[in-house]
MITOR-619353 format. One line per field, with one value per atom (N, C-alpha, C, CB): residue number from 1; z negated, x, y negated; atom name. Coordinates in pm, whole numbers, plus 50000, padded with zeros to 5 digits. Last residue first. Glycine has a CB too. Layout:
// residues N
pos: [NUM; ...]
z: [Z; ...]
x: [X; ...]
y: [Y; ...]
site: [CA; ...]
// end
This chain:
// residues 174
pos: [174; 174; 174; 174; 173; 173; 173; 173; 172; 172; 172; 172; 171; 171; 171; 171; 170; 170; 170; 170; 169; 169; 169; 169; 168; 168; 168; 168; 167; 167; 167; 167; 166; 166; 166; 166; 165; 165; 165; 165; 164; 164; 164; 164; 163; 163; 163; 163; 162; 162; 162; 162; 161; 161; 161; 161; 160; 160; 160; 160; 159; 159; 159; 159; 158; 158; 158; 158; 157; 157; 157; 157; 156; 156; 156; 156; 155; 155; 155; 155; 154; 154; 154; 154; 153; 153; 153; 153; 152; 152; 152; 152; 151; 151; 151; 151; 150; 150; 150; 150; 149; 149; 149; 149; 148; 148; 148; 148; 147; 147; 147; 147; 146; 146; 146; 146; 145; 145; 145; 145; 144; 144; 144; 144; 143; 143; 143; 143; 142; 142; 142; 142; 141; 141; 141; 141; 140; 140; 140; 140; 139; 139; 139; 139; 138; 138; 138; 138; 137; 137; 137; 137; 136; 136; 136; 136; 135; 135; 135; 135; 134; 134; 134; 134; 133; 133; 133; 133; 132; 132; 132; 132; 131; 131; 131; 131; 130; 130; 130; 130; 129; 129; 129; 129; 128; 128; 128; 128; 127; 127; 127; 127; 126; 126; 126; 126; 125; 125; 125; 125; 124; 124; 124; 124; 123; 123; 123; 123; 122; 122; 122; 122; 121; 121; 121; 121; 120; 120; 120; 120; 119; 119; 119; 119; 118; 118; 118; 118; 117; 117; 117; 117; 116; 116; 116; 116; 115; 115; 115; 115; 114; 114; 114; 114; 113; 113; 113; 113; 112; 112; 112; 112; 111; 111; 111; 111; 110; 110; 110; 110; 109; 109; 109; 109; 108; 108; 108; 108; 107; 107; 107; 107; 106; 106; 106; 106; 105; 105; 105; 105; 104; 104; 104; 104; 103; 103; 103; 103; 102; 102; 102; 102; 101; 101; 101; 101; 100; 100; 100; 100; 99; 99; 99; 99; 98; 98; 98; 98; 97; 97; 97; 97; 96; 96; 96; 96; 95; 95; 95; 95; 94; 94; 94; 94; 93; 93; 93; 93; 92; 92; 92; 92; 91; 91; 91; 91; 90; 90; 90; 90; 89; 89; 89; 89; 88; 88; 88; 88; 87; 87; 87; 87; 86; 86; 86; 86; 85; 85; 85; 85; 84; 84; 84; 84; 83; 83; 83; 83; 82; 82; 82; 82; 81; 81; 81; 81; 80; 80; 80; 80; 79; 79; 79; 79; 78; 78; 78; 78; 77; 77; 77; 77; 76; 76; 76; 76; 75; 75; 75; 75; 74; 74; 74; 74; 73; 73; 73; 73; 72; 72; 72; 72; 71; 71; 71; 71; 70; 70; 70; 70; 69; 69; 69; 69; 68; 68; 68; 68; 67; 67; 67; 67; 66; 66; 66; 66; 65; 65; 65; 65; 64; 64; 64; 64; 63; 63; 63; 63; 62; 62; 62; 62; 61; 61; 61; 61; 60; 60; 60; 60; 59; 59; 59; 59; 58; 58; 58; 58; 57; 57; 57; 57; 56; 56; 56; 56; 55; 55; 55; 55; 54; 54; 54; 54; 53; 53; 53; 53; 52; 52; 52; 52; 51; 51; 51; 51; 50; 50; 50; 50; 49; 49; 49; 49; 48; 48; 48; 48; 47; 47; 47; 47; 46; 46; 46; 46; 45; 45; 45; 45; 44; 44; 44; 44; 43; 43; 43; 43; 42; 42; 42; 42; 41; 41; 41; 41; 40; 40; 40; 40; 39; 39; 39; 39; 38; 38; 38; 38; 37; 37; 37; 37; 36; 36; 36; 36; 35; 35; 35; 35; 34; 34; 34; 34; 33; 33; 33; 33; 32; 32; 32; 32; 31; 31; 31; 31; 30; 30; 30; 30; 29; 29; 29; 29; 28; 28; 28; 28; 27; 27; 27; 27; 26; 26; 26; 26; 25; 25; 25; 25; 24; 24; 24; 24; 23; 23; 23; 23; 22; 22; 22; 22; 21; 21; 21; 21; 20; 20; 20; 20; 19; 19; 19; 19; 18; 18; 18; 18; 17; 17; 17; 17; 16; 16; 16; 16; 15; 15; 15; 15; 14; 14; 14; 14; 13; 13; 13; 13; 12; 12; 12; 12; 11; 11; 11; 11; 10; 10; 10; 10; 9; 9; 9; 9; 8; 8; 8; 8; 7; 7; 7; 7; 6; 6; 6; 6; 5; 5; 5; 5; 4; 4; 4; 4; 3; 3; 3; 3; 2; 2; 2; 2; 1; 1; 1; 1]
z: [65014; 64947; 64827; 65047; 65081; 65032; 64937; 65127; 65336; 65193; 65113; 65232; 65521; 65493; 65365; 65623; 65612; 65543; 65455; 65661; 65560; 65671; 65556; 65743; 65549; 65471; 65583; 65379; 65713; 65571; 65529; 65504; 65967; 65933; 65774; 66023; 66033; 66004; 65964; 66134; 66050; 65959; 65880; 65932; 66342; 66254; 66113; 66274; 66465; 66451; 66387; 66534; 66386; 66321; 66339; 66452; 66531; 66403; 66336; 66378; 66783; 66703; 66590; 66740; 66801; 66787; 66779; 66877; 66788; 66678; 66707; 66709; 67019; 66866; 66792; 66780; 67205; 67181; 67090; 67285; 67207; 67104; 67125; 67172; 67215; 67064; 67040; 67025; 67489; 67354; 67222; 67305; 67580; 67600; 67501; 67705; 67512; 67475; 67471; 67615; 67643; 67477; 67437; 67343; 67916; 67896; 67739; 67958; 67922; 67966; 67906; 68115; 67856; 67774; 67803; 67735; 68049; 68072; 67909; 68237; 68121; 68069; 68020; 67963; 68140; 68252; 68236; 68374; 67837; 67914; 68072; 67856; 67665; 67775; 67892; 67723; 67515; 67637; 67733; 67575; 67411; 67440; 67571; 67464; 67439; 67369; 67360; 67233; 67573; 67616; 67547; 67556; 67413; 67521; 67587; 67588; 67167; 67162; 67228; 67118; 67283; 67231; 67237; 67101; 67377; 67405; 67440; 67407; 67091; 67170; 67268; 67219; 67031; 66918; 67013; 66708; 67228; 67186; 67133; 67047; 67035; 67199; 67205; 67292; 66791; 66772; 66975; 66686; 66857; 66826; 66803; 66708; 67030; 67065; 67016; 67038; 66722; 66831; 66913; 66913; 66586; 66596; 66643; 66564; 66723; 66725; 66687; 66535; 66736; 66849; 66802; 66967; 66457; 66468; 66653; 66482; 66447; 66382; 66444; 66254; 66540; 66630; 66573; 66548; 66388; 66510; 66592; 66561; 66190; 66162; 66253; 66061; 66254; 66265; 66235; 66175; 66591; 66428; 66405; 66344; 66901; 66802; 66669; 66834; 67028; 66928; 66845; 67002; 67222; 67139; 67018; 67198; 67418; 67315; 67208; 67379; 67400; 67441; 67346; 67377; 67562; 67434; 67493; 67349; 67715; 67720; 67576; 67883; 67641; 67664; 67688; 67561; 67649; 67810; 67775; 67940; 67393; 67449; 67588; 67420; 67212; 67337; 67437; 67361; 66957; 67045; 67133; 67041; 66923; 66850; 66969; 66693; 66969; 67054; 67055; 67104; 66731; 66792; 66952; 66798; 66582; 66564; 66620; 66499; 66730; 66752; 66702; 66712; 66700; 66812; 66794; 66853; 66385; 66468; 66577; 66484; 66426; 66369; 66396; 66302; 66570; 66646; 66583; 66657; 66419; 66491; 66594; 66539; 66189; 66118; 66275; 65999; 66295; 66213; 66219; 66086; 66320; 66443; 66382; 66473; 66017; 66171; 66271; 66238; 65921; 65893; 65955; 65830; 66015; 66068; 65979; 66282; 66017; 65894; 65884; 65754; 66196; 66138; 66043; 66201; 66296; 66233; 66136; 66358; 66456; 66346; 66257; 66408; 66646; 66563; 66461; 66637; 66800; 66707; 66620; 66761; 66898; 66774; 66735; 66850; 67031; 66943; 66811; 67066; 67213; 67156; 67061; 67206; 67344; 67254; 67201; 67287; 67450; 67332; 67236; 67442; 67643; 67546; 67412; 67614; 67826; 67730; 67632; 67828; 67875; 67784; 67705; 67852; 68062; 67920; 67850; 67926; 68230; 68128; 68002; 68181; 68254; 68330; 68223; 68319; 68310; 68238; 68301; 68142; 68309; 68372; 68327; 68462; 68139; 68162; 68201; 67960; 68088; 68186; 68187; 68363; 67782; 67908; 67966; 67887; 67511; 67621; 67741; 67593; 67400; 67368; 67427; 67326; 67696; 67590; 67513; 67575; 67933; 67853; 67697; 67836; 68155; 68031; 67987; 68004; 68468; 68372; 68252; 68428; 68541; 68532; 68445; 68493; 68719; 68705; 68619; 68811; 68636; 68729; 68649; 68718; 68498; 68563; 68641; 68626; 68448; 68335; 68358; 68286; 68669; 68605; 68522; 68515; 68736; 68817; 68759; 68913; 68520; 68553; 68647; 68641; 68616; 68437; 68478; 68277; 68817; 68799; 68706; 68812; 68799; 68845; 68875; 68941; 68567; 68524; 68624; 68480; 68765; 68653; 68595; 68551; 69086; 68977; 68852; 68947; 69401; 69323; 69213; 69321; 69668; 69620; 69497; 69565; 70011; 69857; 69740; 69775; 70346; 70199; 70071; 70131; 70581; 70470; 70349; 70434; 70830; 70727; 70615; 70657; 71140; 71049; 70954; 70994; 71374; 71216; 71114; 71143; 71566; 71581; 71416; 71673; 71629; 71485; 71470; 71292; 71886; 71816; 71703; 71784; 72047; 71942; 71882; 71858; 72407; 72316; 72205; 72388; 72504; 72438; 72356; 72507; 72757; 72688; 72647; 72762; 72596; 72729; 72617; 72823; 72490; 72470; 72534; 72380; 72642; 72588; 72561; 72686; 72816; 72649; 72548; 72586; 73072; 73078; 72875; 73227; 73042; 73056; 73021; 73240; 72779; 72947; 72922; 73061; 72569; 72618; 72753; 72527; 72443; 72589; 72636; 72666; 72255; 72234; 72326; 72176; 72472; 72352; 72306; 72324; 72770; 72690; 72530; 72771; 73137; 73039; 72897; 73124; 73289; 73239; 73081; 73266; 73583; 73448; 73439; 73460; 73854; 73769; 73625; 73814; 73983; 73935; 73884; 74048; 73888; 73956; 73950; 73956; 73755; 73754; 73885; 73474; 73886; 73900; 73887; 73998; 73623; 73780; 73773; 73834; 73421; 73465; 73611; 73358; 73362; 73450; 73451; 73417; 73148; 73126; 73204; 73100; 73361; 73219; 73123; 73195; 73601; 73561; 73434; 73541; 73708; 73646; 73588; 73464; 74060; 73941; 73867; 73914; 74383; 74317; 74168; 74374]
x: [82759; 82828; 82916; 82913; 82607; 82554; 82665; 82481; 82803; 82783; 82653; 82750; 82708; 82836; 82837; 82913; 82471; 82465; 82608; 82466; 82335; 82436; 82456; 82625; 82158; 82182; 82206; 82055; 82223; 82228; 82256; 82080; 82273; 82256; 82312; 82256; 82408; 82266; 82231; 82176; 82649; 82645; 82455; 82770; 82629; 82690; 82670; 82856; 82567; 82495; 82531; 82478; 82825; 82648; 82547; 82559; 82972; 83034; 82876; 83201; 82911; 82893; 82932; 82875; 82954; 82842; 82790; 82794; 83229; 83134; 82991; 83134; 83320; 83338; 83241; 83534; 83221; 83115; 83141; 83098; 83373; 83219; 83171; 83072; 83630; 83595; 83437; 83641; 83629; 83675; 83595; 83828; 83587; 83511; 83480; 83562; 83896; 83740; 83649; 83669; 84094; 84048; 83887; 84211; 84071; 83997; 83976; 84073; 84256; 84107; 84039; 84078; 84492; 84411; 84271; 84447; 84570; 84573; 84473; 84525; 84779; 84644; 84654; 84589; 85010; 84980; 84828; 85003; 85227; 85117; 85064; 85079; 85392; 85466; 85402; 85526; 85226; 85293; 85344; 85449; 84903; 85030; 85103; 85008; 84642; 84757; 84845; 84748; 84538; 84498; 84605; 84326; 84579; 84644; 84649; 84613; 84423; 84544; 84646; 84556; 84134; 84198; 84355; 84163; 84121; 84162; 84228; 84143; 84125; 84231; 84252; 84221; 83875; 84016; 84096; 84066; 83692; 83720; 83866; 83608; 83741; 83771; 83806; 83699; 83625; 83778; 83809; 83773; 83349; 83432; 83585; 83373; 83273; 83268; 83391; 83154; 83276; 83370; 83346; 83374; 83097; 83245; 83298; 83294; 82882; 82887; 83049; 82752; 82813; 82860; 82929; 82730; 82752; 82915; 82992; 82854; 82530; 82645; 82771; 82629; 82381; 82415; 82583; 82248; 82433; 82441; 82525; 82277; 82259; 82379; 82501; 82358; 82011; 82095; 82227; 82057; 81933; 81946; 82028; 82030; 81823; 81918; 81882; 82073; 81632; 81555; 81681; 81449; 81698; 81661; 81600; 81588; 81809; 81909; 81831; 81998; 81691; 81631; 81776; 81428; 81849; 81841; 81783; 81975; 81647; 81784; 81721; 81829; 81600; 81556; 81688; 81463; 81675; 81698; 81716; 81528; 81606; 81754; 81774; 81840; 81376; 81384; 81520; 81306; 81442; 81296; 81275; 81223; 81703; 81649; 81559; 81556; 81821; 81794; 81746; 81882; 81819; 81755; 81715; 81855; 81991; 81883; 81782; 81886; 82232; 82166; 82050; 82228; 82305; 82304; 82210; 82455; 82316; 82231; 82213; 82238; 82590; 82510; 82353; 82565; 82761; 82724; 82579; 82845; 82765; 82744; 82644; 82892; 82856; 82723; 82680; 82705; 83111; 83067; 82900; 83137; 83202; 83207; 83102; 83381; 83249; 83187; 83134; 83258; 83451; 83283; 83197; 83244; 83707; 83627; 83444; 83625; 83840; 83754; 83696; 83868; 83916; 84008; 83988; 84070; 83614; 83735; 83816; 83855; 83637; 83528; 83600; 83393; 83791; 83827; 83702; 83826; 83674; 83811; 83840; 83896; 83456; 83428; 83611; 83334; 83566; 83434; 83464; 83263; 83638; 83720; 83688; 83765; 83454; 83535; 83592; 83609; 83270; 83155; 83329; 82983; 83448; 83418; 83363; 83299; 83424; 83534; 83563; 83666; 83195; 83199; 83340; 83173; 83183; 83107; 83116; 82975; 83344; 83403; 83335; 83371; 83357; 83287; 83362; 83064; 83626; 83532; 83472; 83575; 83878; 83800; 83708; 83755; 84174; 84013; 83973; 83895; 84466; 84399; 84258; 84454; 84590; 84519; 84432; 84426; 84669; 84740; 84709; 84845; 84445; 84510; 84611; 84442; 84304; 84317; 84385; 84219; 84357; 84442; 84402; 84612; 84163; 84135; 84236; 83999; 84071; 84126; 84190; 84206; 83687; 83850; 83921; 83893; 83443; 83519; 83640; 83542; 83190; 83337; 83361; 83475; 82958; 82984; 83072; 82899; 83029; 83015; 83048; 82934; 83054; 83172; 83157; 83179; 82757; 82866; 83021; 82860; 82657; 82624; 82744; 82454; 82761; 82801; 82827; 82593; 82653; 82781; 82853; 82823; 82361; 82439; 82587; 82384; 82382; 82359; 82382; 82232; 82445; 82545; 82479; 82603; 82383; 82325; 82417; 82065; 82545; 82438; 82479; 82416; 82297; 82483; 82380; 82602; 82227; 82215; 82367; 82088; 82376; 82370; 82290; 82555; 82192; 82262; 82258; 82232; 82080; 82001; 82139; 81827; 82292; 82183; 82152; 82199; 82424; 82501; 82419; 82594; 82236; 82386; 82433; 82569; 81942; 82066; 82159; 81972; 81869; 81881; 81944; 81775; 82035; 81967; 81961; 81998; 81944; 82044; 81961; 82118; 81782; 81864; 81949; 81917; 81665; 81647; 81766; 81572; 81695; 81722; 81697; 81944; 81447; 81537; 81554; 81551; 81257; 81272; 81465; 81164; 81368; 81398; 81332; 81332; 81233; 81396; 81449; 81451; 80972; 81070; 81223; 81068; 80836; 80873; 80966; 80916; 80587; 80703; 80748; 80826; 80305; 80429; 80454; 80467; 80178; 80230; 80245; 80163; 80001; 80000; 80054; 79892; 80197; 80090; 80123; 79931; 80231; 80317; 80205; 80424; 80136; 80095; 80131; 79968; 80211; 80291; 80235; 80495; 80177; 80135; 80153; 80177; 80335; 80228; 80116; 80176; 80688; 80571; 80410; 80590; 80778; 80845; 80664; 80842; 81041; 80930; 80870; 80912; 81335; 81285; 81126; 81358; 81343; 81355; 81286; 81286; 81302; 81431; 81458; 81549; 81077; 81185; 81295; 81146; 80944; 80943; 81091; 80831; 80954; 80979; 81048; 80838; 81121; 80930; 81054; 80770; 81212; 81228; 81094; 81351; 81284; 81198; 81202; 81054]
y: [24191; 24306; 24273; 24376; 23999; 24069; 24148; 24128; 23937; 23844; 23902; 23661; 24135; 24120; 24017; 24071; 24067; 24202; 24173; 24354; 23718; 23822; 23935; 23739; 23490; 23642; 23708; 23718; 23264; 23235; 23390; 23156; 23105; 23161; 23215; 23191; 22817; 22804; 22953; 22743; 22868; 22884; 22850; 22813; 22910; 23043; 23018; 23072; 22683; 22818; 22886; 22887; 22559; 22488; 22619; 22321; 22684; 22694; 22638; 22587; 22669; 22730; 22790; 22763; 22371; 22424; 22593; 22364; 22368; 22279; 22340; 22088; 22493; 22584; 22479; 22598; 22305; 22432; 22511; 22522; 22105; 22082; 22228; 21942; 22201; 22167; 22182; 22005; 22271; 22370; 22359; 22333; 22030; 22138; 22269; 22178; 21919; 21857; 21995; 21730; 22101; 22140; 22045; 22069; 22053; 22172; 22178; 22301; 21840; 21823; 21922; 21828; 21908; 21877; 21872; 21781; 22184; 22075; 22057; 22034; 22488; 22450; 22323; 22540; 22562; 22494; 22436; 22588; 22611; 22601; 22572; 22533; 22458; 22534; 22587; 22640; 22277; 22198; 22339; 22077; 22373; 22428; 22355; 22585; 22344; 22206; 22252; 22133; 22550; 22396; 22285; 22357; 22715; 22707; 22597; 22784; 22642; 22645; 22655; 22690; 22646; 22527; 22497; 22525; 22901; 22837; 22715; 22863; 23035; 23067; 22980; 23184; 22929; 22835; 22896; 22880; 23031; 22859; 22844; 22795; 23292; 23237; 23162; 23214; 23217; 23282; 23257; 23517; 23144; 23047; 23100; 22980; 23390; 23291; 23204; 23259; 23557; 23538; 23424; 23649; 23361; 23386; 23408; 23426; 23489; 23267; 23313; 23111; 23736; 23693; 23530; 23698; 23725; 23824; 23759; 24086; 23552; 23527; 23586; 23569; 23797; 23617; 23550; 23452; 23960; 24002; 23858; 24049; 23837; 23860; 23933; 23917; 23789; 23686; 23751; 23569; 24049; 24019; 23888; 24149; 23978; 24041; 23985; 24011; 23886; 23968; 24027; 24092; 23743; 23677; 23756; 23593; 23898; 23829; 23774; 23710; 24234; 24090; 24040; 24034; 24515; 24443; 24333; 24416; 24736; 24660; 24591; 24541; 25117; 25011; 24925; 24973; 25407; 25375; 25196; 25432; 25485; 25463; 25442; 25575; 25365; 25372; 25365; 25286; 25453; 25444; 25436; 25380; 25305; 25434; 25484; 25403; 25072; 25151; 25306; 25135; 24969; 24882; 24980; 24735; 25119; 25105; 25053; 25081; 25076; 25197; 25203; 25296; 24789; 24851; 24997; 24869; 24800; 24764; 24812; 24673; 25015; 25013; 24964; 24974; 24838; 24934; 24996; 25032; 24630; 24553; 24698; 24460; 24718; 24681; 24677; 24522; 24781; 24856; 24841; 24826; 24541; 24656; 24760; 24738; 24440; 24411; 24479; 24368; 24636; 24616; 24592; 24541; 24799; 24681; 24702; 24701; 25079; 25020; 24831; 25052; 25187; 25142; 25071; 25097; 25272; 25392; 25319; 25462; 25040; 25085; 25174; 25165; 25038; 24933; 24987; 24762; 25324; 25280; 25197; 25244; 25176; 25291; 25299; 25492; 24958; 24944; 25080; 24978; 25151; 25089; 25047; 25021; 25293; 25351; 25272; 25432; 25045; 25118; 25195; 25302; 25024; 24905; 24973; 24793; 25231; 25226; 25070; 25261; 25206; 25300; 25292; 25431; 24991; 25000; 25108; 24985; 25074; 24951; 24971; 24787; 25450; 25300; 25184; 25289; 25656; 25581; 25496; 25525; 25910; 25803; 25745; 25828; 25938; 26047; 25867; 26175; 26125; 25988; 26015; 25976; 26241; 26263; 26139; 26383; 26178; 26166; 26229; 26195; 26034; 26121; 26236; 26148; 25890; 25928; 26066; 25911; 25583; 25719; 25770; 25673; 25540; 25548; 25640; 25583; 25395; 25491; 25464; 25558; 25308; 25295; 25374; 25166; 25197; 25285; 25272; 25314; 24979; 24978; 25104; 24827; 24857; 24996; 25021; 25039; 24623; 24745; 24803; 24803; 24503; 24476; 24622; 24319; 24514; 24543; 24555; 24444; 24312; 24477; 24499; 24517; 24080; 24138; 24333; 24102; 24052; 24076; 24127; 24001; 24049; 24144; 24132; 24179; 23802; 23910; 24062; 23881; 23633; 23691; 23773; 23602; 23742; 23600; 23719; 23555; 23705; 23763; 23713; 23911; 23529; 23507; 23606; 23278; 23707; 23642; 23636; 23753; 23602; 23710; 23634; 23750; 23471; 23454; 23549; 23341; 23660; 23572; 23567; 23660; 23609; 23650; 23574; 23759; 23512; 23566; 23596; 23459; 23465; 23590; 23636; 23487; 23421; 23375; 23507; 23345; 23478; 23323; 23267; 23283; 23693; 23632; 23489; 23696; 23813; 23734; 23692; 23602; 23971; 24014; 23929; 24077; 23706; 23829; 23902; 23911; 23377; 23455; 23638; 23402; 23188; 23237; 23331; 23250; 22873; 22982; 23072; 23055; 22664; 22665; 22789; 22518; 22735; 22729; 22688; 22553; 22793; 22933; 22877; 23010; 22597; 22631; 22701; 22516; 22759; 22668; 22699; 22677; 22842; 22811; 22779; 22825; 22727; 22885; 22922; 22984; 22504; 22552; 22684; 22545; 22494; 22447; 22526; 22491; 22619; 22572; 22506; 22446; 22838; 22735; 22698; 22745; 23014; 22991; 22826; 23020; 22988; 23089; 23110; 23180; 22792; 22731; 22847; 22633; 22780; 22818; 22810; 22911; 22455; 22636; 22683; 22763; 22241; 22257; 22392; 22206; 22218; 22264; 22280; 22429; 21947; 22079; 22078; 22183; 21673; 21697; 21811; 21635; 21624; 21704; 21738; 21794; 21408; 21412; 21455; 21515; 21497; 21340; 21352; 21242; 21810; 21737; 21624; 21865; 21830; 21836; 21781; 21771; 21985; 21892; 21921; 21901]
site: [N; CA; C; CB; N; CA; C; CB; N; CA; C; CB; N; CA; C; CB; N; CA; C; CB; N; CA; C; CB; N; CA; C; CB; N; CA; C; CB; N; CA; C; CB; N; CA; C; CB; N; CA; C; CB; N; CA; C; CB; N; CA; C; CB; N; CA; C; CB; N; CA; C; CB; N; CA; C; CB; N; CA; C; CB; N; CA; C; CB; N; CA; C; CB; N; CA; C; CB; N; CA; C; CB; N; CA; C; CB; N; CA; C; CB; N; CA; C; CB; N; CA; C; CB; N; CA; C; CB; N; CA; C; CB; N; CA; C; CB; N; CA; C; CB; N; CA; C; CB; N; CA; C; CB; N; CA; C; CB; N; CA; C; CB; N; CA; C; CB; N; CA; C; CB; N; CA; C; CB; N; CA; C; CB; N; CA; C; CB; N; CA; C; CB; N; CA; C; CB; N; CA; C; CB; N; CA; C; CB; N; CA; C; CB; N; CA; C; CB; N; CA; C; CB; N; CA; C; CB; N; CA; C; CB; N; CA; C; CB; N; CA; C; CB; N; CA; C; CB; N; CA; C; CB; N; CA; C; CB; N; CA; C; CB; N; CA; C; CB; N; CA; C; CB; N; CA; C; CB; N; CA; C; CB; N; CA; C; CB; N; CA; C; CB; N; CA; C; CB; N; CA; C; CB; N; CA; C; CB; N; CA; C; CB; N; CA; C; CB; N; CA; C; CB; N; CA; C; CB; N; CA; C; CB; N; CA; C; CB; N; CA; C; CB; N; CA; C; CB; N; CA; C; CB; N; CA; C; CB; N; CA; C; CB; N; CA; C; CB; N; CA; C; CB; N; CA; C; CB; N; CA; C; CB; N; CA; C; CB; N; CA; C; CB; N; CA; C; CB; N; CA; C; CB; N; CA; C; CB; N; CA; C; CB; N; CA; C; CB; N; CA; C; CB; N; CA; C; CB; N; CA; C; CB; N; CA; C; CB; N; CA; C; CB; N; CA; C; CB; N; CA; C; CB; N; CA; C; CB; N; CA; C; CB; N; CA; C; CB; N; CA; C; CB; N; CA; C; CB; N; CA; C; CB; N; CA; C; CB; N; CA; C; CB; N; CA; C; CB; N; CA; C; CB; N; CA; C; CB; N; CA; C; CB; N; CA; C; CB; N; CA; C; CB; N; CA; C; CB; N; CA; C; CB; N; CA; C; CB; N; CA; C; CB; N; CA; C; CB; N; CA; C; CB; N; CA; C; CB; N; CA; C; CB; N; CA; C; CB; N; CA; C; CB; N; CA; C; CB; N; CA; C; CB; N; CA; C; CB; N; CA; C; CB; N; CA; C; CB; N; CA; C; CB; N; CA; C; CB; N; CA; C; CB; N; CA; C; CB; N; CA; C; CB; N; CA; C; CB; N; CA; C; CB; N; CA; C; CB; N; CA; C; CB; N; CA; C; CB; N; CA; C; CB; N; CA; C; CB; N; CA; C; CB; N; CA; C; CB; N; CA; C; CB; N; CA; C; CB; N; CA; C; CB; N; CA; C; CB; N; CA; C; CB; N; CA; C; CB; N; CA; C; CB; N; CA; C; CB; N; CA; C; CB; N; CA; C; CB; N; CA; C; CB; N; CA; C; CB; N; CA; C; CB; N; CA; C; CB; N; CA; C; CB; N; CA; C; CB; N; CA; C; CB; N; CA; C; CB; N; CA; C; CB; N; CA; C; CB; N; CA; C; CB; N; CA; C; CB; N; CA; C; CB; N; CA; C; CB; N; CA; C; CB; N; CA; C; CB; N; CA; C; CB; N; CA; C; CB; N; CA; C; CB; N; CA; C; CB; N; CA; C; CB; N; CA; C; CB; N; CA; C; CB; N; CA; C; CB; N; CA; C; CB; N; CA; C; CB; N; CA; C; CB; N; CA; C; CB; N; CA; C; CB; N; CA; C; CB]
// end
C-alpha cells in the first residue's frame, strides 16, 4: 500500500511525519554526505597574492655565492644597487620609505599617505610600463594586438595628469 500524495511506502504509524520531519525515505542515508565536495575554496584577493608573491623564496647570486631570499628582499637589494649607481629616485624613494617606517618598523604603508613625490615616482613608472606596452602592442613582429595600445594610452594619459598635478617634488628643488 502506498500514500496518494507522495507514492511512498506507507511508513509505520510510530513515526509522525510533520513539522522538523520529513519522511524517512528523503531524509539522508547514514554516513553519506550531502555535499561530497564541500564548501567552495575562497578565491584569494590581490592583496594575498601580492603577499604571497613577496614572500616566495628564491635564489639570489651574490657576489658569486647563490644566497636565498624572499622577492621582497631581493627587490629592497636591487633598489639599493640602482641607488649606489647614483639613481636619485631610488634614492629619495628608499629614503621616504624609511622614514615613514621609523616608528613603527612592523607598520604597512597606507597608499594614501605616501608623499606626492612618491606618487609621482609610482605615476611614472606606471607610465614608462604603459609606453613598454604601447610599443609591443604596435610592434607587427609582436603577437600583441592593437586592441591592447587603446588601454595603454588612456591610463599613460592619466597618469601623465597625475604626475603632473603634482607640483614640489624634492627632485625640482635641486
Amino acid at each position: 500500500m502506498s500514500n496518494r500524495k507522495t507514492g511512498s511506502p506507507i511508513l509505520k504509524p510510530d513515526y509522525a511525519v510533520g513539522r522538523n520531519r520529513p519522511p524517512k525515505h528523503t531524509q539522508f542515508a547514514k554516513g553519506v554526505s550531502p555535499n561530497p565536495g564541500g564548501r567552495p575554496k575562497k578565491q584569494p584577493s590581490v592583496h594575498d597574492q601580492v603577499t604571497k608573491l613577496l614572500a616566495r623564496k628564491i635564489a639570489v647570486p651574490e657576489n658569486g655565492v647563490v644566497r636565498t631570499m624572499t622577492v621582497l628582499e631581493a627587490a629592497f637589494l636591487a633598489m639599493g644597487q640602482k641607488m649606489l649607481k647614483g639613481d636619485l629616485k631610488t634614492f629619495a624613494f628608499l629614503l621616504n620609505l624609511s622614514v615613514a617606517t621609523r616608528d613603527n618598523p612592523s607598520a604597512t604603508i597606507d597608499p594614501a599617505a605616501l608623499a606626492a613625490f612618491d606618487r609621482a615616482t609610482l605615476n611614472r613608472y606606471l607610465r614608462d610600463v604603459m609606453d613598454r606596452e604601447a610599443a609591443l602592442a604596435n610592434d607587427p613582429s609582436s603577437n600583441h594586438g592593437a586592441a591592447q595600445a587603446a588601454p595603454a594610452a588612456e591610463a599613460d594619459a592619466e597618469a601623465t595628469i597625475e604626475a603632473e598635478a603634482v607640483v614640489d617634488t624634492p627632485s625640482s628643488q635641486s
